[in-house]
C-alpha positions as CSV (number, residue, x, y, z in Angstrom):
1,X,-19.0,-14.2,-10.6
2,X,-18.5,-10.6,-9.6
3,X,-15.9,-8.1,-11.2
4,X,-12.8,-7.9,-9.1
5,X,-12.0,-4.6,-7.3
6,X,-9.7,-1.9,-7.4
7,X,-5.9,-2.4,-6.9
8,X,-5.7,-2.8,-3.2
9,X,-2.7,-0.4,-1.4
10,X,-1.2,-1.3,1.8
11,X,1.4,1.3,3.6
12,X,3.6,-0.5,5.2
13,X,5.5,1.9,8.0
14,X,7.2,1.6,10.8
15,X,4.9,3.1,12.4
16,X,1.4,2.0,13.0
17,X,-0.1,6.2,13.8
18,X,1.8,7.1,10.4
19,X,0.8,3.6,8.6
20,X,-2.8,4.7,9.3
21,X,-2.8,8.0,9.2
22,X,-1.7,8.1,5.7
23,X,-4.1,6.3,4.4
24,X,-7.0,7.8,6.5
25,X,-5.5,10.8,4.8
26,X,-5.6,9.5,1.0
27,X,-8.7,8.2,1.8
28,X,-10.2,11.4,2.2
29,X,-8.1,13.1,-0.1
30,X,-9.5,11.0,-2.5
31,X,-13.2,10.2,-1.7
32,X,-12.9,6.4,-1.5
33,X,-14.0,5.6,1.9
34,X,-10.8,3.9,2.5
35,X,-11.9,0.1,1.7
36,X,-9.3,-0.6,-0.8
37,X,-5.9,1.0,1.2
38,X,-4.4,0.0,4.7
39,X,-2.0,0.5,7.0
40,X,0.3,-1.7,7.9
41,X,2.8,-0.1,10.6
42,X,4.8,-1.1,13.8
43,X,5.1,-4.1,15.6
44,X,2.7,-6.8,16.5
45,X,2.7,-5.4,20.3
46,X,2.0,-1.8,18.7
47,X,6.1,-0.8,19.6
48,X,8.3,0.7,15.9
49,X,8.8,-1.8,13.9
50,X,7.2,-3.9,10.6
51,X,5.4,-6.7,10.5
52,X,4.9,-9.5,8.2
53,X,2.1,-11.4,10.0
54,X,0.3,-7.4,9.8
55,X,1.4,-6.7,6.1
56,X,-0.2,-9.7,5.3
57,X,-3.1,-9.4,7.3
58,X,-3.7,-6.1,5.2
59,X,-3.1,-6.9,2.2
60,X,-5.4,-9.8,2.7
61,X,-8.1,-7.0,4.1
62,X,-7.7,-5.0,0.7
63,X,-7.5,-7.1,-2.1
64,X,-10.3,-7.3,-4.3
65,X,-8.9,-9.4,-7.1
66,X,-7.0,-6.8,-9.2
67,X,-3.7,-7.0,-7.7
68,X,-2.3,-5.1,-4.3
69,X,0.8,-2.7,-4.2
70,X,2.9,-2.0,-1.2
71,X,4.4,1.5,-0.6
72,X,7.1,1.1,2.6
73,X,9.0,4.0,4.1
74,X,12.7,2.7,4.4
75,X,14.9,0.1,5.3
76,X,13.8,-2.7,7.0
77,X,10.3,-2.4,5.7
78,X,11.3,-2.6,2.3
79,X,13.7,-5.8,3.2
80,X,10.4,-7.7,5.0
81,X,8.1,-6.8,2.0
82,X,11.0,-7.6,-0.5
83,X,11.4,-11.3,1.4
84,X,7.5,-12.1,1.8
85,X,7.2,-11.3,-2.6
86,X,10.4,-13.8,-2.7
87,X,8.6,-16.4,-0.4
88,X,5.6,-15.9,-2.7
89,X,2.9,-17.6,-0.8
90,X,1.6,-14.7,1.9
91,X,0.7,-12.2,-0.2
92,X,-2.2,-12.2,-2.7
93,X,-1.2,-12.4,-6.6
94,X,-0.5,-10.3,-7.9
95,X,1.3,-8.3,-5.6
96,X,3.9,-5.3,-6.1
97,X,6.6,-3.8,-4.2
98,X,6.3,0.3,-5.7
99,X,9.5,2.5,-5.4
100,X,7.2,5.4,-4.3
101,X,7.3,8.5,-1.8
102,X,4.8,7.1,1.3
103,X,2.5,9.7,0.9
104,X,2.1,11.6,-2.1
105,X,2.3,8.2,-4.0
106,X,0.2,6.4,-1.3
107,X,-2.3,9.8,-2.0
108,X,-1.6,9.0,-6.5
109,X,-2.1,5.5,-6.2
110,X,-5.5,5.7,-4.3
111,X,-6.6,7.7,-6.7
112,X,-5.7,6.0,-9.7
113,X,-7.2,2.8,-8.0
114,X,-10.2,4.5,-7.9
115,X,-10.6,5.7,-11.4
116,X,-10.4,2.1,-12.4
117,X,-6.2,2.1,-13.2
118,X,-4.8,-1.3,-13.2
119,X,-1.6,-2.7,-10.5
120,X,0.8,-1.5,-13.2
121,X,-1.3,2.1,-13.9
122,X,-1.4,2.4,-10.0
123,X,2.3,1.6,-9.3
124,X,3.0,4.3,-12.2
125,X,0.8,7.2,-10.6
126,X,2.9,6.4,-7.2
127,X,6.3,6.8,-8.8
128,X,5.3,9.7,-10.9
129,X,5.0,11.4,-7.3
130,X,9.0,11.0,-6.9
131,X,8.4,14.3,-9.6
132,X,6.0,16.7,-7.3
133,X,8.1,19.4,-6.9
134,X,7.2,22.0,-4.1
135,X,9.5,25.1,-4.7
């Protein structure tokens, strides 16, 4: 049997350009290649909006057997993340909601995946980027 992955990250938006922009942007921020984050922004039809059928779909896409943790931008994509971990059954285990900015901590937690950081290593390094200061 193989050795599992790093923590998979999915951005969850409402958005799909910013969704995948982000993490085309951590991606090369951080050297990965971009195989272990995703976008997961706007509606099914491509309109605003979030998506559980797509935030599954990613984090399906992503997860290499060490876990997966969500970043969302606000409201209603927190709500639809927060109801698929309570239904338990779409997302991969383990899976973690991360009380994160979108994309310095989307930008932390790639890299901390990469370096080898567990789910609850990678979830730190995206709410440590609450502290960036830039003044």
């Amino acid at each position: 049997m193989s050795e599992p992955g790093p923590v998979g990250i999915v951005l969850v938006s409402h958005s799909r350009q910013v969704a995948d922009s982000v993490a085309q942007l951590a991606a090369g921020l951080a050297g990965t290649g971009g195989s272990s984050i995703a976008g997961a922004g706007g509606a099914p039809d491509g309109g605003l909006g979030t998506s559980a059928e797509l935030i599954a779909t990613a984090a399906r896409r992503v997860d290499g057997g060490s876990g997966v943790a969500i970043l969302a931008d606000l409201g209603s994509a927190v709500l639809t993340v927060k109801a698929m971990l309570a239904e338990g059954d779409e997302l991969p285990e383990p899976t973690r909601l991360v009380d994160a900015p979108l994309v310095e901590g989307a930008i932390s937690a790639l890299v901390a995946a990469a370096g080898g950081g567990d789910l609850d290593a990678v979830a730190a390094a995206a709410a440590e980027a609450y502290d960036y200061r830039k003044v």
